[in-house]
N, C-alpha and C positions, 0 to 999 in steps of 0.2 A: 388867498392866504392858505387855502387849506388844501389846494394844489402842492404849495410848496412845501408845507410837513409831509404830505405822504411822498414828495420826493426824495425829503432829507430820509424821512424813516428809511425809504426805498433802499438810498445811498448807503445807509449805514447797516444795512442788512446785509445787500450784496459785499460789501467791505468785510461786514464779521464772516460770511460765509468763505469768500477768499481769504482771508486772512486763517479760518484753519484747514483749509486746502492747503495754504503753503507751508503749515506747521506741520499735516499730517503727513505730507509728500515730499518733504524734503530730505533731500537725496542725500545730506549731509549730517545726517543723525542716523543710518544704517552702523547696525552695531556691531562689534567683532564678533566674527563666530569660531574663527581656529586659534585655539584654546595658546595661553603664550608658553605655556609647557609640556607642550608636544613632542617636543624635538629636546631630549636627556636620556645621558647615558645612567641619570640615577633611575632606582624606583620609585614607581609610582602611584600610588595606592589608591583606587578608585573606590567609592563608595556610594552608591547609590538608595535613594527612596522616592517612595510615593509621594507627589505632593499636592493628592486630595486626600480631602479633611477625614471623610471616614477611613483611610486608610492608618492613620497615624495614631500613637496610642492616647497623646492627648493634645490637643490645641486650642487655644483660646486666645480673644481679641476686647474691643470696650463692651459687645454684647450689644453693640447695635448696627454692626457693621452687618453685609446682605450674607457676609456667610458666617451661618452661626458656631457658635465654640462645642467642639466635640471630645469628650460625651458631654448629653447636655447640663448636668449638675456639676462642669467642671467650675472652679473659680473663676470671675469675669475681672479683667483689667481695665475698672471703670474710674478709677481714682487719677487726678486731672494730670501729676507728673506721666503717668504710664498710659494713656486713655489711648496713647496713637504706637502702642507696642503692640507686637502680636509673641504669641511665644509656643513653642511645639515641642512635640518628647518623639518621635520615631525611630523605627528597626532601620540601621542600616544594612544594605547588602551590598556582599563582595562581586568580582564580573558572572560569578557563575548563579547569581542570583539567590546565595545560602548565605544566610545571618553570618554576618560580621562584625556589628555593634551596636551600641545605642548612641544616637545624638540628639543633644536639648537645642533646638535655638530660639533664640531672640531677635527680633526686626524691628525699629521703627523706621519712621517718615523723620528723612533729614531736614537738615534748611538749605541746603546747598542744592536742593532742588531748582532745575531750572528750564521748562519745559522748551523755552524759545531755543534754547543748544542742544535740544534731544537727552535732557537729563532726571530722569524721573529715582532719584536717590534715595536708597533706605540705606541704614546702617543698621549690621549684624554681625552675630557673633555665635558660634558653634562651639559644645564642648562635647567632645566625641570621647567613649569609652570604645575600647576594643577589648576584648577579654583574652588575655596571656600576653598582650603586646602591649598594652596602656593604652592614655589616654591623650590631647591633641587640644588645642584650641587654635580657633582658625577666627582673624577679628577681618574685616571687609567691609569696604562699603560696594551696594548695587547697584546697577541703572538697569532698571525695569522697562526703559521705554521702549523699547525695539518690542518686547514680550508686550507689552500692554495696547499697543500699536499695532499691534502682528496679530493678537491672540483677541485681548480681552476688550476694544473696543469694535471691532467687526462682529462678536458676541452682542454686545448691545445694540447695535446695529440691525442685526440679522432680526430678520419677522418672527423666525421658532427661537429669539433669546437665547441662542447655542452660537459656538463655532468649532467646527470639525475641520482638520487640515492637517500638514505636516509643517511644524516649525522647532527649530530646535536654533538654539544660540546662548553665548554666555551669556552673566550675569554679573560676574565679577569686574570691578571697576578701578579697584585700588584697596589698599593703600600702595601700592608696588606700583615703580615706575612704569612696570608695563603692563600694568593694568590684572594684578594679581594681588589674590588675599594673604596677609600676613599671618601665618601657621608659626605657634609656639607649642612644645613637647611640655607633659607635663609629669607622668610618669611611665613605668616602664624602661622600655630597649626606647623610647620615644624622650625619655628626660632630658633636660638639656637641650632639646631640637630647636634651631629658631631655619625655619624656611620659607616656599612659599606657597599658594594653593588657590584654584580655579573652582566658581560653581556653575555651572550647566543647567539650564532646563530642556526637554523636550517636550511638545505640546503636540496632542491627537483631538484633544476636545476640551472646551470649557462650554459652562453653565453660567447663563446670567444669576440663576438662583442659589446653584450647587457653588459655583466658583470651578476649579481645577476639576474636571472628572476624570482623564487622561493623560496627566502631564507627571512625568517623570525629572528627579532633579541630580545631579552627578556631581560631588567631590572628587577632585583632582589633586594630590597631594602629593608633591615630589618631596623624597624621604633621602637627601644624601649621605653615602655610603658613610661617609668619613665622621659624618654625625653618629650613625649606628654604631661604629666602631670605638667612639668616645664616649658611648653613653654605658655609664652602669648598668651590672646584671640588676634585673627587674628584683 
């Protein structure tokens, strides 16, 4: 009798352990990396930040999650509607890497979550000020899985609780049919804008403890011409 439990246990060990072999390895959940707005004769307004936590001016999560909210007397979003939001305030920069704006965002954990089709789903939402040009809001949902697969589970994996590498890939997943974040103009030369926009990460390092210590994140915002032209002086 007790032959055949440590066989069954056996059986169902090796099965969980294949079974996320074929989740982790499957070749059918590789995620786009060339951005779907590449290729326009509009402009396209790139903005970048840091997206480790000491970098930023302020971010906070429930206060229990492994990376804590910074600075650390920021308010915590422990209250059970928002418990699974995170929300950040960061400098963004223009390509030559000098202040360009500030943007707030917000993230949580979707439902549309669905690991078995390579879909690890937050939904966010960006409100971006520029100073002399306005402001922007850009709503998206993300799949993180390729990043979290790529990046942040070979981190936990790893003996030194780190991972160091080169990986860079979108993030952006929709709402746009082709897999791009929906950007609305809210003032300025920007009022009236409805377009579309792409987010980026690059990754050099994460921290099982720190979270992101290297990882840089890229707004992509195609700004058409014919929009600037209709929109009122600021």
């Amino acid at each position: 009798m007790i032959k055949y439990l440590i066989a069954l246990l056996f059986g169902m060990a090796v099965g969980a352990v294949v079974f996320l072999g074929l989740l982790y390895f499957n070749p059918l959940t590789t995620q786009q990396r060339l951005s779907p707005i590449t290729v326009t004769d509009n402009e396209v307004v790139k903005l970048g930040y840091s997206a480790a936590v000491q970098d930023m001016l302020i971010y906070t999560n429930d206060g229990e999650s492994r990376v804590d909210p910074h600075p650390a007397k920021v308010l915590q979003l422990w209250e059970a509607p928002i418990r699974k939001t995170r929300a950040m305030a960061t400098v963004l920069t223009d390509s030559r890497g000098q202040a360009a704006g500030i943007g707030i965002k917000f993230w949580s954990d979707s439902e549309s979550t669905n690991i078995l089709n390579g879909q690890a789903i937050v939904d966010s939402v960006w409100h971006i000020y520029m100073p002399e040009r306005g402001s922007l809001f850009v709503a998206q949902s993300e799949n993180l899985w390729s990043y979290l697969r790529e990046v942040v589970i070979p981190a936990y994996w790893s003996s030194a609780d780190n991972w160091r590498g080169i990986w860079r890939g979108n993030i952006t997943a929709g709402p746009g049919a082709l897999g791009t974040a929906s950007v609305a103009g809210g003032s300025g030369e920007f009022a009236g804008l409805r377009s579309e926009g792409v987010e980026a990460l690059s990754a050099k390092a994460y921290s099982v403890e720190l979270g992101p210590v290297a990882v840089e994140g890229e707004l992509s915002i195609e700004i058409p011409s014919e929009e600037l032209e209709a929109s009122p002086d600021p």
